[in-house]
N, CA, C and O of each residue as an XYZ file, in Angstrom:
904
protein
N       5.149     52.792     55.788
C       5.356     51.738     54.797
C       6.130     50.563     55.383
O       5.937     49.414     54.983
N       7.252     50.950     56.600
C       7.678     49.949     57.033
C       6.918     48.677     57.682
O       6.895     47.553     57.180
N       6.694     48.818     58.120
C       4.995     48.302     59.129
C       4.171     46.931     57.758
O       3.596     45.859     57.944
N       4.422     47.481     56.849
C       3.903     46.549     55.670
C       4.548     45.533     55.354
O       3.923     44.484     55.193
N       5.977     45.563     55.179
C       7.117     44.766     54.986
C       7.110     44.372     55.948
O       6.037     43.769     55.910
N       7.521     44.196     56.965
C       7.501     43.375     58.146
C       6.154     42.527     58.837
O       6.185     41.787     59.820
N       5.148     42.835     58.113
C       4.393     42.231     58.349
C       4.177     40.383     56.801
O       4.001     39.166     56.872
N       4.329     41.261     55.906
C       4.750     39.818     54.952
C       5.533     39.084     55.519
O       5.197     37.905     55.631
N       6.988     39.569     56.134
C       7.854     38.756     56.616
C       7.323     38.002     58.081
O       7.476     36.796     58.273
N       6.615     39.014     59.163
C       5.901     37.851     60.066
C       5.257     36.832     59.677
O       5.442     35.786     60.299
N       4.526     36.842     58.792
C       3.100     35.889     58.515
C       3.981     34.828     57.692
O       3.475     33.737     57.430
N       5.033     35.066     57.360
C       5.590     34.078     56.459
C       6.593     33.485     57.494
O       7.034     32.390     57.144
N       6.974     33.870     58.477
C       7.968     33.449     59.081
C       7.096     32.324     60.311
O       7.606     31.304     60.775
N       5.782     32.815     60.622
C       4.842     32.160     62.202
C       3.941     31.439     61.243
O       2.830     31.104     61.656
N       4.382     31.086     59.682
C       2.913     30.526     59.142
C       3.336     28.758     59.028
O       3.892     28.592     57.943
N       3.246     27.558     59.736
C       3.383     26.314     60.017
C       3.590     25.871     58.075
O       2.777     26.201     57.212
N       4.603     25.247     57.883
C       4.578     24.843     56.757
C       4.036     23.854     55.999
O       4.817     22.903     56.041
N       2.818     23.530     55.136
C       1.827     22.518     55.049
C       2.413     21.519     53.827
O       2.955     21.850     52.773
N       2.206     20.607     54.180
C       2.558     19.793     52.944
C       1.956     19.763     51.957
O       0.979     20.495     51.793
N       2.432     18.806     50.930
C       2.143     19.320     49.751
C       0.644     18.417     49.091
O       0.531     17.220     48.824
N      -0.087     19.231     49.011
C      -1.878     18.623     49.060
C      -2.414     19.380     47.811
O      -1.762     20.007     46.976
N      -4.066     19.125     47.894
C      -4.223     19.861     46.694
C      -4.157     21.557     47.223
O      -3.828     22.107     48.273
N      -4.652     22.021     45.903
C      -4.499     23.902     45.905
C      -5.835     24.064     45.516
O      -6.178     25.237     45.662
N      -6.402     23.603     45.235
C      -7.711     24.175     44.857
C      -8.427     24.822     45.882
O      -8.240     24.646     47.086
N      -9.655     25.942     45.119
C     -10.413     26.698     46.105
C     -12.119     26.857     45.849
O     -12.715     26.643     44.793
N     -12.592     27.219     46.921
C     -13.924     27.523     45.851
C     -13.977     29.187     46.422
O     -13.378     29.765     47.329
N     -15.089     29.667     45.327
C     -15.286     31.061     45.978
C     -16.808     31.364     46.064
O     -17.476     31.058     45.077
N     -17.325     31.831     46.942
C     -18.788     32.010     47.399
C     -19.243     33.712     48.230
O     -18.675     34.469     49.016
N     -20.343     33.696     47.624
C     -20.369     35.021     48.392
C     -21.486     34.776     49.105
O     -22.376     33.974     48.822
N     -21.373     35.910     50.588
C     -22.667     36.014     51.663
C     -23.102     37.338     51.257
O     -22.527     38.214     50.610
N     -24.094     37.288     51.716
C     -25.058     38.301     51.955
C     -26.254     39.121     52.674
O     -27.326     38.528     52.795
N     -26.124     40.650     53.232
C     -27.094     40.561     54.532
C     -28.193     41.521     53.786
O     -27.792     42.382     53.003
N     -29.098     41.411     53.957
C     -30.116     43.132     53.937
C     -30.789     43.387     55.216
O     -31.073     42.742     56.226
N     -30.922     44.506     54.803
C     -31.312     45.526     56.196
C     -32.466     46.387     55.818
O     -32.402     47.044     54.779
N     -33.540     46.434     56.602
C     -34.492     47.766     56.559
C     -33.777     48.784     56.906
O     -33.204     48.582     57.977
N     -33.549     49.907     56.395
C     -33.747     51.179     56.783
C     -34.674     52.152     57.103
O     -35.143     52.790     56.160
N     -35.097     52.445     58.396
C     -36.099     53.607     58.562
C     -35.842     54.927     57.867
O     -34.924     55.140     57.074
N     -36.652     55.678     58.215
C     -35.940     57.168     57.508
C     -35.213     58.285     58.524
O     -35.514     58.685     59.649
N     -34.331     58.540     57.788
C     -33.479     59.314     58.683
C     -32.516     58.212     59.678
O     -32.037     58.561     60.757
N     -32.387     57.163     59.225
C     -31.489     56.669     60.212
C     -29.914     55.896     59.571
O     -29.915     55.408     58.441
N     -29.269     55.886     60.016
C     -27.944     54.858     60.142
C     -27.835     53.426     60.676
O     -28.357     53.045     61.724
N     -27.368     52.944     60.147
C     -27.197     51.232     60.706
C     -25.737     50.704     60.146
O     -25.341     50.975     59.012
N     -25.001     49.925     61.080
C     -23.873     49.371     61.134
C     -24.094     47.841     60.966
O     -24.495     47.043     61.814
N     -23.647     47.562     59.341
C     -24.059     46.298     59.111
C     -22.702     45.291     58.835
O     -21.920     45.509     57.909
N     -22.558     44.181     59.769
C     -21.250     42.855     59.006
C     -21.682     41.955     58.539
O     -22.840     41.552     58.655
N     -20.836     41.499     57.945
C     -20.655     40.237     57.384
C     -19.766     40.057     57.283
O     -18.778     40.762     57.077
N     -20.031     38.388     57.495
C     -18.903     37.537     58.019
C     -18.471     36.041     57.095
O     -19.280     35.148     56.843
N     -16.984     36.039     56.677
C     -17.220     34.842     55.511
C     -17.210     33.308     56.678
O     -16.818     33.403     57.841
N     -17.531     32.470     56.288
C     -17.482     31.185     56.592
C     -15.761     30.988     57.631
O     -14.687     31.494     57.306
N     -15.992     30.233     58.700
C     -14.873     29.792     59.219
C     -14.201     29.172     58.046
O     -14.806     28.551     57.172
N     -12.628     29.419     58.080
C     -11.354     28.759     57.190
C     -11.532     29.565     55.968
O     -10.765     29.355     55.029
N     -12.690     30.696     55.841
C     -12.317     31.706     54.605
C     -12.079     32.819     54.570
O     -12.751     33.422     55.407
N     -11.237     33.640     53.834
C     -11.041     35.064     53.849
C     -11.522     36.047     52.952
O     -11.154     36.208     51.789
N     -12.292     36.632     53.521
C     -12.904     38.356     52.702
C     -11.929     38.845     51.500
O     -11.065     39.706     51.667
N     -12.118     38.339     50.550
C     -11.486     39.197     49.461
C     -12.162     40.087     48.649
O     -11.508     40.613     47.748
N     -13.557     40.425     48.794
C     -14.076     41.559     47.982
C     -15.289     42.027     49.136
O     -15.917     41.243     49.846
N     -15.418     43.402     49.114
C     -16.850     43.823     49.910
C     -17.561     44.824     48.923
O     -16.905     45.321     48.007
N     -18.947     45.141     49.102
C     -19.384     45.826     48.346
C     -20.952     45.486     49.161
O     -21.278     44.761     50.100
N     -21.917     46.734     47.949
C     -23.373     47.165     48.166
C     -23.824     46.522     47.402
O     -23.154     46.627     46.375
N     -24.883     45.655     47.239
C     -25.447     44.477     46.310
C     -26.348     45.033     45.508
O     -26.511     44.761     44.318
N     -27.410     46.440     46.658
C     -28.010     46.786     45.859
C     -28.920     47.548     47.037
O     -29.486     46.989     47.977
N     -28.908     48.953     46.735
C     -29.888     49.507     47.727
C     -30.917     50.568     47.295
O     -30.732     51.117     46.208
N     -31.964     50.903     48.028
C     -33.034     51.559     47.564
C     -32.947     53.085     47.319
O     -32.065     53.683     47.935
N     -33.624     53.669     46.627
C     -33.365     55.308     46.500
C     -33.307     55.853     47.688
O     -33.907     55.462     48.689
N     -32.447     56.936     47.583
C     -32.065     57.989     48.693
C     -31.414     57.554     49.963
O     -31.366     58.216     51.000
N     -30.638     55.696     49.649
C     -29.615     55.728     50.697
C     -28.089     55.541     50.468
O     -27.715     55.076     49.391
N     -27.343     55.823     51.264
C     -26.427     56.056     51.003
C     -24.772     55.411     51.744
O     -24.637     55.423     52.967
N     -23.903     55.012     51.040
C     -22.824     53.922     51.746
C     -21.987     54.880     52.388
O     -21.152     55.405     51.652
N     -22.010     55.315     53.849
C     -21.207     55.972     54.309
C     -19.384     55.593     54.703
O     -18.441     56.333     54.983
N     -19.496     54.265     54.568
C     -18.099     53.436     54.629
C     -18.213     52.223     54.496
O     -19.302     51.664     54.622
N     -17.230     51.663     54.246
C     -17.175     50.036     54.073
C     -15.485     50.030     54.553
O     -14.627     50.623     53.900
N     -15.164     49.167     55.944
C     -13.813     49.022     56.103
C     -13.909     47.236     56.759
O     -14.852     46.473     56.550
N     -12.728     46.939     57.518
C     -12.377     45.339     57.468
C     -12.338     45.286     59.076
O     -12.024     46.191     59.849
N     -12.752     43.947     59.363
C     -12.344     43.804     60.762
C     -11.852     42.183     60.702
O     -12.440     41.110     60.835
N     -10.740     42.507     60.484
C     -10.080     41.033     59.936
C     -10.425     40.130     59.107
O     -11.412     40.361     58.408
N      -9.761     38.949     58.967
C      -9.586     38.744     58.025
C     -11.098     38.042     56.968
O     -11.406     37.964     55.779
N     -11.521     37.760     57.953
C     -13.213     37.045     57.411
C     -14.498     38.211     57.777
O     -15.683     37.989     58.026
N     -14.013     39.056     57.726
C     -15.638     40.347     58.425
C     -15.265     41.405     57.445
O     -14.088     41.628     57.159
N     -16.173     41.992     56.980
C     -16.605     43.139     56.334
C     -17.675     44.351     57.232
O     -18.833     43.958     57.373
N     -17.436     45.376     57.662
C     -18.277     46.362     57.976
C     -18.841     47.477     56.925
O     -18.363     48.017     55.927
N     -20.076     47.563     57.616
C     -20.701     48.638     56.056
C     -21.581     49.464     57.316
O     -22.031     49.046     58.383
N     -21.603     50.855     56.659
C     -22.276     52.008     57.504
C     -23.308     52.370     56.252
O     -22.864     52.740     55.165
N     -24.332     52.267     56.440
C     -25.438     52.741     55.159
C     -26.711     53.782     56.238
O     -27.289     53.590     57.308
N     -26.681     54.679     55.410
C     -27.577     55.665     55.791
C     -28.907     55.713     54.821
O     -28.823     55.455     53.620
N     -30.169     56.077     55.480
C     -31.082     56.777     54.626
C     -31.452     58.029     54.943
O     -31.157     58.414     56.074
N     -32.168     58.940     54.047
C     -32.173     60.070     53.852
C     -33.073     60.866     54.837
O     -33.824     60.076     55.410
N     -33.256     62.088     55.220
C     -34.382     62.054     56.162
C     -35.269     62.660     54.947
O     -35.238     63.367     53.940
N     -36.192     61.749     55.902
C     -37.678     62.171     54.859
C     -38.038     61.463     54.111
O     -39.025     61.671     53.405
N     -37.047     60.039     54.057
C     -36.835     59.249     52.640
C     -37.901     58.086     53.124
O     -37.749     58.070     54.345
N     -38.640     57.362     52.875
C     -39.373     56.315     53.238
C     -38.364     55.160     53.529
O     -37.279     55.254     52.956
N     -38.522     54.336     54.149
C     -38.152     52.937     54.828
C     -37.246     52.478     53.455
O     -37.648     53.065     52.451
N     -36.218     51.639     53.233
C     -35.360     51.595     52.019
C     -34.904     50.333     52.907
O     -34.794     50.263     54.131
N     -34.673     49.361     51.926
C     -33.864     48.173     51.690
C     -32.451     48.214     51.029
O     -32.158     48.699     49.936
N     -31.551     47.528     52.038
C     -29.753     48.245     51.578
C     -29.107     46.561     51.628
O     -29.078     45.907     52.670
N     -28.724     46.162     50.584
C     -28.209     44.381     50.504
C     -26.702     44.869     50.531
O     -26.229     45.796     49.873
N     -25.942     43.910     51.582
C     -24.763     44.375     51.366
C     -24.032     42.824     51.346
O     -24.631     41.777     51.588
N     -22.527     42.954     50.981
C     -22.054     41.326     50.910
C     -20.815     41.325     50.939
O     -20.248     42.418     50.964
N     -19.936     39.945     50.945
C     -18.305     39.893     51.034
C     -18.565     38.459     49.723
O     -19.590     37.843     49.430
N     -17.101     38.343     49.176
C     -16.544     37.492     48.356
C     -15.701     36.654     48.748
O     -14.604     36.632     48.191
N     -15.978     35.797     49.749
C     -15.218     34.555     50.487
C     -13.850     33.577     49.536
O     -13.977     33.694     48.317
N     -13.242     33.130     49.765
C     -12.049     32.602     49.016
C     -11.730     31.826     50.231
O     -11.265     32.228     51.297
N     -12.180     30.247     49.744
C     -11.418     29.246     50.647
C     -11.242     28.177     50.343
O     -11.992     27.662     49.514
N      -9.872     27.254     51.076
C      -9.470     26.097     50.214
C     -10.857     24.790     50.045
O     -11.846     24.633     50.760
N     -10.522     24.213     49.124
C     -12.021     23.065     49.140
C     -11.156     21.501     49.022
O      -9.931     21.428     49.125
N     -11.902     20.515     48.829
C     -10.990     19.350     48.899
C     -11.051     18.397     50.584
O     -10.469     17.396     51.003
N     -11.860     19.149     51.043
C     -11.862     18.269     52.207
C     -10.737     18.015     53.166
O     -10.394     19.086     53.665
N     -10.177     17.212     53.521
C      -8.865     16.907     54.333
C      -7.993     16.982     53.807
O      -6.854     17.014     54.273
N      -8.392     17.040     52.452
C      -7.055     17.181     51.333
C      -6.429     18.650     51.150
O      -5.428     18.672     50.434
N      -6.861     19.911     51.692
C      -6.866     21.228     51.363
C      -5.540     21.237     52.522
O      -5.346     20.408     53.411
N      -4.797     22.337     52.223
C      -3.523     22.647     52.770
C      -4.264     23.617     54.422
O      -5.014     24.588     54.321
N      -3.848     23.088     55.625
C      -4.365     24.184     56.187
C      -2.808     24.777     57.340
O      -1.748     24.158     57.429
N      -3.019     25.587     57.791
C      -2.330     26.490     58.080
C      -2.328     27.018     59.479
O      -3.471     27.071     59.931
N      -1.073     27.568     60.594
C      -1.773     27.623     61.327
C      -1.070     28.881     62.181
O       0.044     28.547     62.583
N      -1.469     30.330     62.582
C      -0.881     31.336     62.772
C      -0.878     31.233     64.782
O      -1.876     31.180     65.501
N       0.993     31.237     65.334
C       0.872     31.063     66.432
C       1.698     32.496     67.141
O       2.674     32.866     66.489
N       1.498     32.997     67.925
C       1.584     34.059     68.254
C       2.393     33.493     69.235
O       2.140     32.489     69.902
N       3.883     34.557     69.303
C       4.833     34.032     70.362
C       4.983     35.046     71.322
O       4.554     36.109     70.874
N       5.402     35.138     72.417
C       5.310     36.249     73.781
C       6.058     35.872     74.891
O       6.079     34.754     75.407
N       6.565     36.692     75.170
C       8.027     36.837     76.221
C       8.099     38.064     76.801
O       8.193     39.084     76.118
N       8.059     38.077     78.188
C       8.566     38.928     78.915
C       9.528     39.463     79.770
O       9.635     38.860     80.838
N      10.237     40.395     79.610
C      11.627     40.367     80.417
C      11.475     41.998     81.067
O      10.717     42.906     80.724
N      12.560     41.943     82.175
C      12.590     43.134     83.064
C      13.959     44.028     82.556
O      15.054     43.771     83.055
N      13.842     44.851     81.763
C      14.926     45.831     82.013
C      15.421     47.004     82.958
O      14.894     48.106     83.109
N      16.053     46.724     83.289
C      16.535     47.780     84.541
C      17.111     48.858     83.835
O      17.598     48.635     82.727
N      17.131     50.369     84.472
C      17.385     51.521     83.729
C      19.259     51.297     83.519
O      19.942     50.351     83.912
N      19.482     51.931     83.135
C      20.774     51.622     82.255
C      21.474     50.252     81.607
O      22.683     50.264     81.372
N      20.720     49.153     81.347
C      21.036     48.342     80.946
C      20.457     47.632     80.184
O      19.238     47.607     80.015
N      21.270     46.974     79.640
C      21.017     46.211     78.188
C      20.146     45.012     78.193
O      19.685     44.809     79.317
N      19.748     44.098     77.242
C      19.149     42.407     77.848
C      18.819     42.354     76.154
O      18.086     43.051     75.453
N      19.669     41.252     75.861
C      18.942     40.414     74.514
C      17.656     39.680     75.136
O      17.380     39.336     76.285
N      16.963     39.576     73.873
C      15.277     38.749     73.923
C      15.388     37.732     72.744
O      15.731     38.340     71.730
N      15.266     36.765     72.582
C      14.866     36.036     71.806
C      13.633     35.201     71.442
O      13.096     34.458     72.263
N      13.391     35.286     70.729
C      11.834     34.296     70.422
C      11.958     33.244     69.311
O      12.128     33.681     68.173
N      11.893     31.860     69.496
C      11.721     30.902     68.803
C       9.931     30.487     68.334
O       8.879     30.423     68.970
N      10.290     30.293     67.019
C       9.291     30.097     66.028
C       8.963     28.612     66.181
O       9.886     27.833     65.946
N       7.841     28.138     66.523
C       7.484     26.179     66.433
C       8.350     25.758     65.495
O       8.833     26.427     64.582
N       8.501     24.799     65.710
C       8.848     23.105     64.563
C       8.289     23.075     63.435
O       7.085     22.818     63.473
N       8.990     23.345     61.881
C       8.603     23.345     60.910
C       8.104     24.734     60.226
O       7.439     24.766     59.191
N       8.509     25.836     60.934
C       8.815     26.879     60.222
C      10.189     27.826     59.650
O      10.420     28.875     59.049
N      10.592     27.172     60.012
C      12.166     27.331     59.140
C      12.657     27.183     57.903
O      13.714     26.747     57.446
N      11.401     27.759     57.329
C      11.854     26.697     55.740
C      12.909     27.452     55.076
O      13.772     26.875     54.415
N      12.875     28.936     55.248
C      13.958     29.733     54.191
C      15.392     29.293     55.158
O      16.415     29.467     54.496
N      15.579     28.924     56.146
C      16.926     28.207     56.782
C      17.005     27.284     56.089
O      17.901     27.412     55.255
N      16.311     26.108     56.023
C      16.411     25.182     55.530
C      16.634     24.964     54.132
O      17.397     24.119     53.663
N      15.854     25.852     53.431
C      16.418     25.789     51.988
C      17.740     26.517     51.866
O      18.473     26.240     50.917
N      18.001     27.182     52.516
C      19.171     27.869     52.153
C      20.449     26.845     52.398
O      21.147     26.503     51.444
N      20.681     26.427     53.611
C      21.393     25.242     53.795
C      21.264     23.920     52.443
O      22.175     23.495     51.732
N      19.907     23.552     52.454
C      19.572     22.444     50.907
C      20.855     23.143     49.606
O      21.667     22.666     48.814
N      20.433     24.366     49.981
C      21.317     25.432     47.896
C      22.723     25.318     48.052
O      23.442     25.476     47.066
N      23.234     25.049     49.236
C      24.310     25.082     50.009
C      24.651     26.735     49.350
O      25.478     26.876     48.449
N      24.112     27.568     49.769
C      23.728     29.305     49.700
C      24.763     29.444     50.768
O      24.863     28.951     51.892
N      25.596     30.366     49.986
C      26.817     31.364     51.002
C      26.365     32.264     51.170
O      25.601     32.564     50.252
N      26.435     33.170     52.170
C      26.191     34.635     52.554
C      27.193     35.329     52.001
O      28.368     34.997     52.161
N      26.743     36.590     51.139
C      27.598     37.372     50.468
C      28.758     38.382     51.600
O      28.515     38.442     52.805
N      29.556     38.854     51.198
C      30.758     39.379     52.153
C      30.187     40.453     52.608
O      29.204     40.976     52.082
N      30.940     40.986     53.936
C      30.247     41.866     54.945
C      30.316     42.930     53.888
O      30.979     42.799     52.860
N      29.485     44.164     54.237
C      30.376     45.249     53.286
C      30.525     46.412     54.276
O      29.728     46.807     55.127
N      31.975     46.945     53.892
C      32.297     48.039     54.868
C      31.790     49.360     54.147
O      31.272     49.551     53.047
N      32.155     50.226     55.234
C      31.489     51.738     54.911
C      29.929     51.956     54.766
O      29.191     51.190     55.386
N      29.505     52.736     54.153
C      28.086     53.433     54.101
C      27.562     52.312     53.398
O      27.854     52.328     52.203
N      26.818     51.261     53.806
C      25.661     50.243     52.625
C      24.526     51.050     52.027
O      23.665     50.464     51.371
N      24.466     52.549     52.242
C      22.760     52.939     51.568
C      23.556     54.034     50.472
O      22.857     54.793     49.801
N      24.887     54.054     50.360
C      25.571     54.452     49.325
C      26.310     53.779     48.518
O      27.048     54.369     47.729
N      26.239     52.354     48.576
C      26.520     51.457     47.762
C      25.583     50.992     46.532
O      24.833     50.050     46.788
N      25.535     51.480     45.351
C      24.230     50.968     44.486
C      24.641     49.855     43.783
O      24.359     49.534     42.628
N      25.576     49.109     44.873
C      25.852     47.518     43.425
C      24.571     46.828     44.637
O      23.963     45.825     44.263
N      24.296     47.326     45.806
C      23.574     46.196     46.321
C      22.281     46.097     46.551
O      21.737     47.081     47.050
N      21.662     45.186     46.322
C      20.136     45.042     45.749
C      18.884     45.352     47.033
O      19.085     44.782     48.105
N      17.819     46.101     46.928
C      17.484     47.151     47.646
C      16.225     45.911     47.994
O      15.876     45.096     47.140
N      15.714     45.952     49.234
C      14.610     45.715     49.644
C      13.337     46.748     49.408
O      13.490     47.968     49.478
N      12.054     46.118     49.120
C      11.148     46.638     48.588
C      11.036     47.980     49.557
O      11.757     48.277     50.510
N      10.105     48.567     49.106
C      10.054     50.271     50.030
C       8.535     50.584     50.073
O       8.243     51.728     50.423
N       7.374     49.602     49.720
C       6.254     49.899     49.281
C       5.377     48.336     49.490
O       5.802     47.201     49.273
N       4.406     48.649     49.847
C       3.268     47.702     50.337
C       3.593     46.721     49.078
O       4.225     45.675     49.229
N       2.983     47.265     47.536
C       2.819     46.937     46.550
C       3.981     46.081     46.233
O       3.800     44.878     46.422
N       5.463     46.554     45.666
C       6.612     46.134     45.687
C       6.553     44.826     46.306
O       6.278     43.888     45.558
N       6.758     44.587     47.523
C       6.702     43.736     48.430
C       5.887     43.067     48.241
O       6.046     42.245     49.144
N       4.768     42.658     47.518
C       3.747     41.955     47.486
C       4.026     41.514     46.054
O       3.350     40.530     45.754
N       4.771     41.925     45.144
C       4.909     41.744     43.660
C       5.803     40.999     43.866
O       6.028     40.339     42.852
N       6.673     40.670     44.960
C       8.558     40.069     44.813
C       7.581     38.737     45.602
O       7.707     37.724     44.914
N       6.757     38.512     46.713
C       5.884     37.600     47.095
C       5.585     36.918     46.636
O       5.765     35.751     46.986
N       4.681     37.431     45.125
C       3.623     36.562     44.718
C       4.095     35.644     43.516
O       3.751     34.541     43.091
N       5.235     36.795     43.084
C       6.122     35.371     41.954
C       7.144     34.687     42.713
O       7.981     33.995     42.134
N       7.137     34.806     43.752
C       8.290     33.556     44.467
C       7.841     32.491     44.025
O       6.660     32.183     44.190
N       8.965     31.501     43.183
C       8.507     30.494     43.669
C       8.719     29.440     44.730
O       8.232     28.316     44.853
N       9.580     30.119     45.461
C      10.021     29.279     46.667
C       8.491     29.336     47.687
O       7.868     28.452     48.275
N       8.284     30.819     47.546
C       6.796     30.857     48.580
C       5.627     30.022     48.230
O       4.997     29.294     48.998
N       5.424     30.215     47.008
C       4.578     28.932     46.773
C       4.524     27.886     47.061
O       3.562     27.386     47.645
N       6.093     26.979     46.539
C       6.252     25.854     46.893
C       6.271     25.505     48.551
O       6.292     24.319     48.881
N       6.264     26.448     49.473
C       6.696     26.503     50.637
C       4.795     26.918     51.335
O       4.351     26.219     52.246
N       4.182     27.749     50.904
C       3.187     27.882     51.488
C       1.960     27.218     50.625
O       0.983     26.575     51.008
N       2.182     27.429     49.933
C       1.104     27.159     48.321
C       0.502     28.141     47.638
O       0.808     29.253     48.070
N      -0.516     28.148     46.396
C      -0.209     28.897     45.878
C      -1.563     29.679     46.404
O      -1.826     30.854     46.149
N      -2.380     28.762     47.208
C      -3.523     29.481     47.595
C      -3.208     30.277     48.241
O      -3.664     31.383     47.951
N      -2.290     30.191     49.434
C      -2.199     30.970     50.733
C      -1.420     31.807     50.251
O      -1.433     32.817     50.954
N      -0.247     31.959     48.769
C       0.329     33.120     48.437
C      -1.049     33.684     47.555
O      -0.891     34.892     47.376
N      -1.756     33.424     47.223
C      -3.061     34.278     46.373
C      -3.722     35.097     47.384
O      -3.600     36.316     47.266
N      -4.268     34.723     48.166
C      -4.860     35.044     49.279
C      -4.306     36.297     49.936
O      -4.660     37.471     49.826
N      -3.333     35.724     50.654
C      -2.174     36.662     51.218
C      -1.807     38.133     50.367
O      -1.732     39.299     50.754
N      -1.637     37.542     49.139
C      -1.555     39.299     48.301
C      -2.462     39.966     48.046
O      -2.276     41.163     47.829
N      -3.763     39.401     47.988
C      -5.071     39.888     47.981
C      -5.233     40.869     49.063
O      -5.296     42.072     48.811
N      -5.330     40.222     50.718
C      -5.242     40.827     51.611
C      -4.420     42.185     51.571
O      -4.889     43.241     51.998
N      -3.093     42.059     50.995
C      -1.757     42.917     51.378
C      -2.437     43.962     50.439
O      -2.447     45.078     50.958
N      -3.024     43.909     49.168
C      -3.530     44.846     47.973
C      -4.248     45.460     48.816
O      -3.922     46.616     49.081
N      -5.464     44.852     49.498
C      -6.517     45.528     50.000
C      -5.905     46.541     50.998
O      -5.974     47.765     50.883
N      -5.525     46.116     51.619
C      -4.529     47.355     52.776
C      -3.882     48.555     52.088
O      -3.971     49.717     52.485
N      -3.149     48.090     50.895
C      -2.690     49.181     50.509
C      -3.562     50.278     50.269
O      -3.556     51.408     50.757
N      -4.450     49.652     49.280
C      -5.408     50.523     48.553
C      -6.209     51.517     49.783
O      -6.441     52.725     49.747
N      -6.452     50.732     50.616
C      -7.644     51.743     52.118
C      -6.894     52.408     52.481
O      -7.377     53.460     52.901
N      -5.212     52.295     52.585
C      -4.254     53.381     52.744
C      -4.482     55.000     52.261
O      -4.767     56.095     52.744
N      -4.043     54.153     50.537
C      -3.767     55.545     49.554
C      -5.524     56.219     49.396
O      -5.774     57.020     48.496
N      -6.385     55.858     50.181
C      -7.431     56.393     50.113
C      -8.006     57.224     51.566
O      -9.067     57.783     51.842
N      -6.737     56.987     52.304
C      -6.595     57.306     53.768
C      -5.419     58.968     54.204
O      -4.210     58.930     54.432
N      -6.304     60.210     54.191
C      -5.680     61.631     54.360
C      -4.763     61.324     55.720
O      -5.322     61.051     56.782
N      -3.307     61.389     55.605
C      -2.289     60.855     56.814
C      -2.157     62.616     57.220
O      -2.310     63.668     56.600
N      -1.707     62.134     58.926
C      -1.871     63.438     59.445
C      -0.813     64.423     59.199
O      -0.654     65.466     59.833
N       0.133     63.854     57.893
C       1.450     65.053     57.442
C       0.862     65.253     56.539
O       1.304     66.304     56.076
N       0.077     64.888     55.933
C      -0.549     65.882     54.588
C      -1.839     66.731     55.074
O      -2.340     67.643     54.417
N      -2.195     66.376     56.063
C      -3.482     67.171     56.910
C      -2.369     68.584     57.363
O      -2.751     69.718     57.074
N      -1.189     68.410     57.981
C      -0.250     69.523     58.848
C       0.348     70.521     57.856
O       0.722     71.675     58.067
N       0.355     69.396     56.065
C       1.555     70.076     55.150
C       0.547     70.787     54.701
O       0.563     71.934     55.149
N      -0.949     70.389     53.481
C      -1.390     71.014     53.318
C      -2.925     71.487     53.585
O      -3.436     72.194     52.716
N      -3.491     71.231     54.434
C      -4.454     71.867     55.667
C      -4.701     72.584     56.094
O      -5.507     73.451     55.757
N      -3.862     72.444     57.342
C      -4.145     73.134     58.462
C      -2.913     74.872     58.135
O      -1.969     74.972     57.350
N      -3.386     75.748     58.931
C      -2.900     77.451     58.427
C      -1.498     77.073     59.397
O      -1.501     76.284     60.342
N      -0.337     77.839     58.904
C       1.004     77.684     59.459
C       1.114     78.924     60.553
O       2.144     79.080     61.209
């Protein structure tokens, strides 16, 4: 779950801050079909339009006796689909598609721009080495607003902090974290409201392929013979 939270906080921290333009979007869907022979498998994508992101996948519509063996993501604009037909089954037609979501407005649309930072350093065995990585020009906005609120940092606190319950808990859950996101309104005003729509869309979808995903401690707990 950690891995989830820290990833809202990357994308929000490396995401270039856009000024303030329109928000509008349009939404469009693609679509592929495929022959199926009989008895066979085929690995079918689709792909949304450059500058849009996959927010829905699905089977449009396929012929008797075949069958959707998976549908998973290969970032953020591709959809994969595994469709089988039956053996014995005659030749079958399988339509498959994604639900694109992207800004419209022309030059006027907010765009965005994800930069990947990288540093390498040598540690020698017993010793220490700070690393630092600086973020481009103009992503600093939660510094910056915080300084604007003239925002104090609350007092250190001594002793045990995860036995303290006056102090207010960071999310613990994909979901959580995506609920404290999407009503910010600082994030909005700071990213917009498309790229916070979008963005939780994405974060939902992850969750969900998760909790639909057997992890290998519940395969060890209840599975496999002790």
């Amino acid at each position: 779950m950690g891995r989830w939270v820290t990833a809202l906080f990357a994308a929000a921290a490396c995401a270039v801050v856009p000024a303030a333009m329109s928000q509008s979007s349009y939404a469009r869907s693609v679509v592929r079909s495929v022959l199926l022979p009989s008895s066979a498998q085929k690995h079918v994508s689709v792909s949304c339009p450059a500058g849009a992101v996959a927010v829905g996948a699905g089977v449009k519509s396929s012929g008797s006796g075949t069958t959707t063996l998976g549908i998973w993501w290969s970032g953020a604009r591709v959809a994969d689909f595994r469709v089988a037909n039956a053996r014995g089954n005659p030749p079958q037609r399988v339509t498959v598609g994604v639900t694109c979501l992207a800004p419209s407005g022309g030059n006027g649309a907010p765009r965005y721009r994800l930069t990947r930072m990288k540093k390498t350093t040598v540690v020698r065995g017993g010793a220490q080495k700070r690393v630092a990585l600086a973020c481009p020009r103009g992503t600093i906005a939660a510094g910056a607003d915080g300084l604007g609120r003239g925002a104090v940092p609350p007092p250190p606190i001594e002793g045990d902090a995860y036995k303290d319950g006056t102090l207010e808990l960071l999310p613990t859950t994909l979901g959580a974290a995506v609920d404290r996101f999407e009503q910010s309104a600082f994030c909005k005003d700071v990213f917009g409201e498309l790229f916070v729509e979008t963005f939780s869309v994405l974060a939902r979808r992850e969750e969900a392929t998760f909790r639909n995903h057997v992890t290998d401690w519940e395969r060890a707990r209840y599975l496999e013979p002790s």
